[in-house]
TIRO-2110 file (N, C-alpha, C; in Angstrom, 1 decimal):
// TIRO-2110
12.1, 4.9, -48.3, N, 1, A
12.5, 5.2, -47.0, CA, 1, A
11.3, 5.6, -46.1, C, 1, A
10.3, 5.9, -46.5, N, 2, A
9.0, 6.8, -45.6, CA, 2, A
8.5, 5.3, -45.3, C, 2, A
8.1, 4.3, -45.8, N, 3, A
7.8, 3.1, -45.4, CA, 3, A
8.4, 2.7, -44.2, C, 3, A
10.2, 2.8, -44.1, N, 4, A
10.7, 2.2, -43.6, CA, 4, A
10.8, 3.3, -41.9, C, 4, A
10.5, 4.4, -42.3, N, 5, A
10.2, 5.2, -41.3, CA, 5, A
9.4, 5.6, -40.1, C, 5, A
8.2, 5.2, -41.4, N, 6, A
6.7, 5.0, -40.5, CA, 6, A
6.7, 3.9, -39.7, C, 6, A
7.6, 2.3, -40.7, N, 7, A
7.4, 1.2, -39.3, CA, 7, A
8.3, 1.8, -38.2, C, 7, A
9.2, 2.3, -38.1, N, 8, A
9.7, 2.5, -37.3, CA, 8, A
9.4, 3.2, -36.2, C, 8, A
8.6, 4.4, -36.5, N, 9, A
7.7, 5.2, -35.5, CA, 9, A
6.6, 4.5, -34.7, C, 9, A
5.8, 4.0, -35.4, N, 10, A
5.1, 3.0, -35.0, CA, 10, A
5.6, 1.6, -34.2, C, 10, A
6.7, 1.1, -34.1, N, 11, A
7.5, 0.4, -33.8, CA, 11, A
8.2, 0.9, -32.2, C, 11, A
8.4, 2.0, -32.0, N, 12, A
8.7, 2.3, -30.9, CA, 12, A
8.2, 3.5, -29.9, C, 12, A
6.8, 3.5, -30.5, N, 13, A
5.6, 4.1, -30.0, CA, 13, A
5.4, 3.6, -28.8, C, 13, A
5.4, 3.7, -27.6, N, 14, A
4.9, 3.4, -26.1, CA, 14, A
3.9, 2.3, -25.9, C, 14, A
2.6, 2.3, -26.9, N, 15, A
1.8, 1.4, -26.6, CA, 15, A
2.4, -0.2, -27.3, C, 15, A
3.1, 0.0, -28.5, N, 16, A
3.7, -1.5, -29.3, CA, 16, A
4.7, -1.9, -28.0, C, 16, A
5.0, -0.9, -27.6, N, 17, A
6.4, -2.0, -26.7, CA, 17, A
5.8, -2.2, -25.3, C, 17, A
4.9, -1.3, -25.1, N, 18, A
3.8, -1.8, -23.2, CA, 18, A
3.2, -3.3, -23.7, C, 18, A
2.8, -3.1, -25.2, N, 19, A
2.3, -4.3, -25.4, CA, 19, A
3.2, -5.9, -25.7, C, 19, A
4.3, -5.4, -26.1, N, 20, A
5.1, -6.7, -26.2, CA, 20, A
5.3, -7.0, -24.9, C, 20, A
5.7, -6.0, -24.0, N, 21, A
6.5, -6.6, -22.8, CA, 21, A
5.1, -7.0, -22.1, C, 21, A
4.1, -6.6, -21.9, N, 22, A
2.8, -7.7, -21.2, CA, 22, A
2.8, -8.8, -22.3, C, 22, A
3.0, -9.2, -23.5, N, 23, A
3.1, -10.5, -24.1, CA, 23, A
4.2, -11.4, -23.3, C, 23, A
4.8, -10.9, -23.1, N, 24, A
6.1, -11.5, -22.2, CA, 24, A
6.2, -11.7, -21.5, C, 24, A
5.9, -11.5, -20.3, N, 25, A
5.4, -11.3, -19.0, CA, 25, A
4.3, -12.6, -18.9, C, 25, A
3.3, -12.4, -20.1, N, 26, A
2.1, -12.9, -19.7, CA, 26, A
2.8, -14.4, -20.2, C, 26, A
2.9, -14.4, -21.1, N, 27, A
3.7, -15.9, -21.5, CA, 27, A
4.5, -16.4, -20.2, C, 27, A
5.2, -15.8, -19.8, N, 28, A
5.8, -16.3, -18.4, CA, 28, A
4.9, -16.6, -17.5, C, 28, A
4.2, -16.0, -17.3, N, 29, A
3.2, -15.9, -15.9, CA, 29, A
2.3, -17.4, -16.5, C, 29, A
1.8, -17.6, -17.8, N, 30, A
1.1, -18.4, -18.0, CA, 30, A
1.8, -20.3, -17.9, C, 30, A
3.3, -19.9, -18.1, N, 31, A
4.1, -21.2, -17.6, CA, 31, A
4.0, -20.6, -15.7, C, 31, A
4.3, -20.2, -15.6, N, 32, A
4.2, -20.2, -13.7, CA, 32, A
3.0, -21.1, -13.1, C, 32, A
1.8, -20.5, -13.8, N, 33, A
0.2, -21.1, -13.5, CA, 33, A
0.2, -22.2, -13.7, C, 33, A
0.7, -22.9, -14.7, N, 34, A
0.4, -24.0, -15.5, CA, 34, A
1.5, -25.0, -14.2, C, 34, A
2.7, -24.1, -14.2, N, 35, A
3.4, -25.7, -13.3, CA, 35, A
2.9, -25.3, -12.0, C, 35, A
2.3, -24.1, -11.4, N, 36, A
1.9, -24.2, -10.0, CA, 36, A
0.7, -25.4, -9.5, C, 36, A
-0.2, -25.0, -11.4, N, 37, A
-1.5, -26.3, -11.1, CA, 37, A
-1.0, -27.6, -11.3, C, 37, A
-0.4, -27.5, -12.3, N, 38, A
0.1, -29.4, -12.5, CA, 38, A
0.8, -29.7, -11.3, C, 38, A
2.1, -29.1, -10.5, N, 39, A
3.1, -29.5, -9.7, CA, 39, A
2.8, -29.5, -8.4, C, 39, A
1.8, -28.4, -8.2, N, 40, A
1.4, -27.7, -6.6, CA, 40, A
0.1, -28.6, -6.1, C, 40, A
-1.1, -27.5, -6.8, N, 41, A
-2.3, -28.2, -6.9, CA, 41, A
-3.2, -29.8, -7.3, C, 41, A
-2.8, -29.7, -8.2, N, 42, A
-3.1, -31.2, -8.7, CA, 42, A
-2.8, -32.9, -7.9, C, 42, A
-1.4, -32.5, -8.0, N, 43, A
-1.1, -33.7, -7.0, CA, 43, A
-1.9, -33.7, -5.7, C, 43, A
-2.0, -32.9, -4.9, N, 44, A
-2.9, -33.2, -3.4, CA, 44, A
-4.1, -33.4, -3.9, C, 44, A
-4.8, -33.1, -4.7, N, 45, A
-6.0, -32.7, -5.4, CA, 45, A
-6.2, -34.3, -5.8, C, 45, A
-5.3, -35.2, -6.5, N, 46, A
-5.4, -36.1, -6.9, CA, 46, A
-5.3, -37.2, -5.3, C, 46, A
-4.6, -36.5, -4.9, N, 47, A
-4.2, -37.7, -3.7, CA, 47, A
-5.6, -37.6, -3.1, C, 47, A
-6.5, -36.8, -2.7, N, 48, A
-7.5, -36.6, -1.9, CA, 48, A
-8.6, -37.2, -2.5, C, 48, A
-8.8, -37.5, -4.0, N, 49, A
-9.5, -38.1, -5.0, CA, 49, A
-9.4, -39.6, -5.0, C, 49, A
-8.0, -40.2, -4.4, N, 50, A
-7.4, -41.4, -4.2, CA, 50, A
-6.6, -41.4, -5.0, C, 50, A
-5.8, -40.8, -5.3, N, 51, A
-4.6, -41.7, -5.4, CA, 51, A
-4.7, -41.0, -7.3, C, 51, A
-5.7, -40.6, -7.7, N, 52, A
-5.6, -40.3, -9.2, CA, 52, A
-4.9, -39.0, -9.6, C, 52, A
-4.0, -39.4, -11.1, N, 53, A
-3.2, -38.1, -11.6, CA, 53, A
-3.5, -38.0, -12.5, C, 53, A
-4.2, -36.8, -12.6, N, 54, A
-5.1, -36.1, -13.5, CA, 54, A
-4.3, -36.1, -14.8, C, 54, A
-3.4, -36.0, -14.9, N, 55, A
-2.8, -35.7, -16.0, CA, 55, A
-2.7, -37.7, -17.5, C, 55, A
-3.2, -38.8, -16.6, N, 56, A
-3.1, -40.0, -17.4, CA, 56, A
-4.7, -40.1, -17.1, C, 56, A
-5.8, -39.3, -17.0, N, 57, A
-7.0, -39.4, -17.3, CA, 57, A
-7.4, -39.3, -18.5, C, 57, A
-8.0, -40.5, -19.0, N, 58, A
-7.8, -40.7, -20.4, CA, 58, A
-9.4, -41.4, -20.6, C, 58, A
-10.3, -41.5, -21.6, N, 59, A
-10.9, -42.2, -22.3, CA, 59, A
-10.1, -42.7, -23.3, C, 59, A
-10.2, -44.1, -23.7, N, 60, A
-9.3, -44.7, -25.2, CA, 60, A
-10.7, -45.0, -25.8, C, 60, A
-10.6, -44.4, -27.0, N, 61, A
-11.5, -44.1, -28.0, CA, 61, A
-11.6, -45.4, -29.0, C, 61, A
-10.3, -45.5, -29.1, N, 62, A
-9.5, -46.8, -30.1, CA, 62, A
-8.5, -47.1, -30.1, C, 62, A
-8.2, -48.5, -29.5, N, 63, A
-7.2, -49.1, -28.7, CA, 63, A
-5.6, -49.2, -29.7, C, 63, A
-4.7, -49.1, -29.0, N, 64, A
-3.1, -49.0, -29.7, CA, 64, A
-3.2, -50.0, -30.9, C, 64, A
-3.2, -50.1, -31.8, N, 65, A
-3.1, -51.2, -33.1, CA, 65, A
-1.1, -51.5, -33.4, C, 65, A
-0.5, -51.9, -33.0, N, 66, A
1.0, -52.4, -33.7, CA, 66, A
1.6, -51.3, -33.7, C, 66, A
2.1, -50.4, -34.4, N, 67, A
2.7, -49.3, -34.3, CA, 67, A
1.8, -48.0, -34.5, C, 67, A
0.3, -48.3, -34.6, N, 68, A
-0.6, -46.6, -34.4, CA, 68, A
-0.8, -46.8, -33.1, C, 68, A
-0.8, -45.6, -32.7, N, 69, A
-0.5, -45.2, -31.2, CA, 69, A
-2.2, -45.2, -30.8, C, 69, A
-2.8, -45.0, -29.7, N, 70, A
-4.4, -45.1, -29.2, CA, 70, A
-4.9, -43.5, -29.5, C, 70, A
-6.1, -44.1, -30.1, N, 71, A
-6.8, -42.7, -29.7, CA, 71, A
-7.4, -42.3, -28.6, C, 71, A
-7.2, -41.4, -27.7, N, 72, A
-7.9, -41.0, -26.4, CA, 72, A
-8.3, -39.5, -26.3, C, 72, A
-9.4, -39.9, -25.3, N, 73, A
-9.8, -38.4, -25.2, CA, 73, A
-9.2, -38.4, -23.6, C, 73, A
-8.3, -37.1, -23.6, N, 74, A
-7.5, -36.9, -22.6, CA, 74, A
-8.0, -36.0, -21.6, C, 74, A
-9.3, -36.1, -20.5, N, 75, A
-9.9, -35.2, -20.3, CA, 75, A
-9.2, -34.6, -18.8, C, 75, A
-8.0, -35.3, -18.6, N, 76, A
-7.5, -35.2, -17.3, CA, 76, A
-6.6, -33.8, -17.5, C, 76, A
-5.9, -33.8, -18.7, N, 77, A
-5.9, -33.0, -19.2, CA, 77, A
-6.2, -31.3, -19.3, C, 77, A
-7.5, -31.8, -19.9, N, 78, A
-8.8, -30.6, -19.9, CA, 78, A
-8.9, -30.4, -18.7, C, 78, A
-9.0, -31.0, -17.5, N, 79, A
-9.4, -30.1, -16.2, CA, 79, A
-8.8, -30.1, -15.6, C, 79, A
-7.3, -29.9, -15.9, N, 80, A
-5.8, -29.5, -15.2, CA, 80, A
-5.5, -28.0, -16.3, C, 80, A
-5.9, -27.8, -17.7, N, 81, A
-6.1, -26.3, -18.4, CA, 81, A
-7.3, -25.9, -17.6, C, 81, A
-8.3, -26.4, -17.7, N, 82, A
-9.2, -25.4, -16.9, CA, 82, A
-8.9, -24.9, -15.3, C, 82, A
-8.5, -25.5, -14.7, N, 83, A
-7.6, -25.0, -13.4, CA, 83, A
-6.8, -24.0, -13.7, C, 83, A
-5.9, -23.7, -14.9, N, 84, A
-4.9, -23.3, -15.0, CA, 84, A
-5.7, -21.9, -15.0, C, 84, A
-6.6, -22.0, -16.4, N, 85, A
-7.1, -20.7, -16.8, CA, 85, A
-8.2, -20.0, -15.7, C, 85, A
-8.7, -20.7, -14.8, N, 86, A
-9.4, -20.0, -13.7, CA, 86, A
-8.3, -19.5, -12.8, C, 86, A
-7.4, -20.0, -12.4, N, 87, A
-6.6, -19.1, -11.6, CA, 87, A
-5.5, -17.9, -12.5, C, 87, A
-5.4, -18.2, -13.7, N, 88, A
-4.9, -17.0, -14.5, CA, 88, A
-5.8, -15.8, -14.7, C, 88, A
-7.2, -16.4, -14.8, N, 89, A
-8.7, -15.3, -15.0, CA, 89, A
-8.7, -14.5, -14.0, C, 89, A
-8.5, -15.2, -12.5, N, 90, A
-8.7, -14.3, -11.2, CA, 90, A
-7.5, -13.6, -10.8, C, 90, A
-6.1, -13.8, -11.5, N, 91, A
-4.9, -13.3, -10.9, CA, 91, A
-5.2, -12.3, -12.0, C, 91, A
-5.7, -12.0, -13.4, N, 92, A
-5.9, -11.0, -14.0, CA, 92, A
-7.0, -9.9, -13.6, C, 92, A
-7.7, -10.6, -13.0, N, 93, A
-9.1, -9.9, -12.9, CA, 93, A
-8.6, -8.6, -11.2, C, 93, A
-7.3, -9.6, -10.6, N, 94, A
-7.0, -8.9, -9.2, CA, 94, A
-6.2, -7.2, -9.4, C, 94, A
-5.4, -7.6, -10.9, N, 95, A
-4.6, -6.9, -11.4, CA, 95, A
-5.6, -5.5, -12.2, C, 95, A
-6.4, -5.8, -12.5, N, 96, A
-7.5, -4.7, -13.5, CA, 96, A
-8.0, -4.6, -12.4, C, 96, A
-8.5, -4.9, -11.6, N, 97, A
-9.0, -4.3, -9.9, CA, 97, A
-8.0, -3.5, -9.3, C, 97, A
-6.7, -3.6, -9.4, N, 98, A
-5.9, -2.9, -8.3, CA, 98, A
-5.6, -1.5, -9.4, C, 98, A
-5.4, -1.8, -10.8, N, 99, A
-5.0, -0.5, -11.6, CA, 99, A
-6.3, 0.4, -11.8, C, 99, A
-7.7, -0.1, -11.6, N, 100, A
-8.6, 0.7, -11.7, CA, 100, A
-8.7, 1.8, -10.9, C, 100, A
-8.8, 1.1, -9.4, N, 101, A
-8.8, 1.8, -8.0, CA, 101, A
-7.7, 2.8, -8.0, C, 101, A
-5.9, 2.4, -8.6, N, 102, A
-5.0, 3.8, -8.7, CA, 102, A
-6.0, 4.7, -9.9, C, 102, A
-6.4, 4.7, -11.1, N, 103, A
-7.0, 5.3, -11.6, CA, 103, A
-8.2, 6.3, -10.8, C, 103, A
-9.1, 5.6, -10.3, N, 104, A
-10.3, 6.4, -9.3, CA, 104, A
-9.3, 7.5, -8.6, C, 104, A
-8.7, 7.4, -7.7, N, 105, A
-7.5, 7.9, -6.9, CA, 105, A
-7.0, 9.2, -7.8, C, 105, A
-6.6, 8.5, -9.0, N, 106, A
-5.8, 9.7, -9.5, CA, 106, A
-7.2, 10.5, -10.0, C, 106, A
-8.3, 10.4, -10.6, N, 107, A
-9.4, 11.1, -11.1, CA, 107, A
-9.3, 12.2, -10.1, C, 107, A
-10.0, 11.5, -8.4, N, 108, A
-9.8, 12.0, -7.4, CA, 108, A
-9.2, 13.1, -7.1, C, 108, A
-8.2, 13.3, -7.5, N, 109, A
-7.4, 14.1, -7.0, CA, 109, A
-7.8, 15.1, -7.4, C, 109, A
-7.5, 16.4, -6.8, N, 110, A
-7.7, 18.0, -7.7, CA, 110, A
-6.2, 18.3, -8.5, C, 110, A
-6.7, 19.1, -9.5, N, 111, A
-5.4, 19.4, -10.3, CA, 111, A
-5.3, 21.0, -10.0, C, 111, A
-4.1, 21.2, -10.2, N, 112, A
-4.3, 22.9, -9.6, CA, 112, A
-4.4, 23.9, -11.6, C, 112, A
-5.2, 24.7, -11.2, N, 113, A
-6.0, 25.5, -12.3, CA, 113, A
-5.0, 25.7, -13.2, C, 113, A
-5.3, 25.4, -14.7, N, 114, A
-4.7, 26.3, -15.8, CA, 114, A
-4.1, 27.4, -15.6, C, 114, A
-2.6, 27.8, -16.2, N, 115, A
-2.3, 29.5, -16.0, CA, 115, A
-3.4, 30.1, -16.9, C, 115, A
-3.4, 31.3, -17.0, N, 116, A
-4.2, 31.8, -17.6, CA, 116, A
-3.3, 31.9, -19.1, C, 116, A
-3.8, 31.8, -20.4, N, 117, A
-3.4, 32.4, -21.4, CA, 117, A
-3.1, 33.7, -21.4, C, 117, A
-2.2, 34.0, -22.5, N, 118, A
-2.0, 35.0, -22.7, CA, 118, A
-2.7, 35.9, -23.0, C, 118, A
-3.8, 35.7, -24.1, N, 119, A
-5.0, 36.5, -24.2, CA, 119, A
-5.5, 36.8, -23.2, C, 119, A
-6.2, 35.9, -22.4, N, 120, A
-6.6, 36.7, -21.1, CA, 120, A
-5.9, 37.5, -19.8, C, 120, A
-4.4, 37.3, -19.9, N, 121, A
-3.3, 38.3, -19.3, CA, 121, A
-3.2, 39.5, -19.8, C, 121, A
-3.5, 39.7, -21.2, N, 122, A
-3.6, 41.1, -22.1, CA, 122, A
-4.7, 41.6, -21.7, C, 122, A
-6.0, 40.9, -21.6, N, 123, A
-7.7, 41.5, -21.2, CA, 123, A
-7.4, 41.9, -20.0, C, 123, A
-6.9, 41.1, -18.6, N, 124, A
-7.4, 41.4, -17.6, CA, 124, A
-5.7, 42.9, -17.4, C, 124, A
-4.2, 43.2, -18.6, N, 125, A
-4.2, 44.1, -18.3, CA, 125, A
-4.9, 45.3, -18.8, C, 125, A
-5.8, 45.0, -19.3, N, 126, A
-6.4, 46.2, -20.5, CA, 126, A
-7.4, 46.7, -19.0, C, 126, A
-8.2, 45.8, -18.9, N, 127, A
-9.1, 46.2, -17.3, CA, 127, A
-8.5, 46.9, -16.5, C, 127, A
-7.5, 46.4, -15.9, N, 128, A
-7.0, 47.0, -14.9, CA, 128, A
-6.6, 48.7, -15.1, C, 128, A
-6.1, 48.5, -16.4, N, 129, A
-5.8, 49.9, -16.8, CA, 129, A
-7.0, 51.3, -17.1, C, 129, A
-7.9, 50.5, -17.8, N, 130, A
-9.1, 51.5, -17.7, CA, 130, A
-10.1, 51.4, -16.7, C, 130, A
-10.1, 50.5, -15.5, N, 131, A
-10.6, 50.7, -14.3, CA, 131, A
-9.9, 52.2, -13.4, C, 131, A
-8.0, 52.2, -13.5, N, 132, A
-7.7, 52.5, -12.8, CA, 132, A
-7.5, 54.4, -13.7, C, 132, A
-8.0, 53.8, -14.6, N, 133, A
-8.4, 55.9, -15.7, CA, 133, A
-9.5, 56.0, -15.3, C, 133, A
-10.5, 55.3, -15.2, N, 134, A
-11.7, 56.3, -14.5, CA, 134, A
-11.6, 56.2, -12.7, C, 134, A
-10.9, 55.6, -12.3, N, 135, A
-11.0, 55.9, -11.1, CA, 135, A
-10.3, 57.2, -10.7, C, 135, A
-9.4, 57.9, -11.5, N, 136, A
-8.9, 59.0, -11.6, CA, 136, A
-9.5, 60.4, -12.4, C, 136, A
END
């Protein structure tokens, strides 16, 4: 049972589930990017190139034989992911920029002082009291 305890502490510790749910998130957000570049971007992109869609950019390596399919190198591909991941790099990079600055902000701020412990509530009445015997 201590096994089965410890996963479980561990398991619902604050940082495992901050971290699933940005897996989640991020997996979504990375389908959003992906159809914004292929569906949004690309096509104008392509139309302004003339008329090409990036996505049947192909080198054939070695041509279709009977029932094996062609080997290509699909580079249209490659620079419709590389679109994807430069605008995912800078939509993350905007996001660690906007949580840094709340961070600065909160450093910023003053925090109002420690109560005093108790030890030093017993010293400072011990003071007060033999200040106020010799002042008598």
């Amino acid at each position: 049972m201590g096994l089965l305890n410890e996963f479980k502490a561990f398991a619902v510790r604050g940082n495992v589930v901050d971290m699933a749910v940005g897996i989640i998130i991020g997996a979504a957000f990375g389908k959003i990017v992906s159809s914004f570049v292929g569906d949004i971007v690309m096509p104008p992109v392509g139309l302004l190139i003339g008329g090409v869609d990036f996505t049947n950019l192909a080198v054939v390596l070695k041509p279709a034989v009977g029932e094996v399919p062609a080997v290509t190198l699909n580079y249209g591909k490659f620079i419709q992911t590389v679109i994807d991941f430069i605008i995912m790099a800078f939509a993350i990079f905007l996001g660690v920029k906007a949580v840094n600055r709340l961070k600065r902000k909160e450093a910023v701020a003053p925090s109002a002082p420690p109560a005093p412990s108790k030890e030093e509530l017993l010293l400072t009445e011990i003071r007060d009291l033999l200040k106020a015997r010799n002042e008598s």
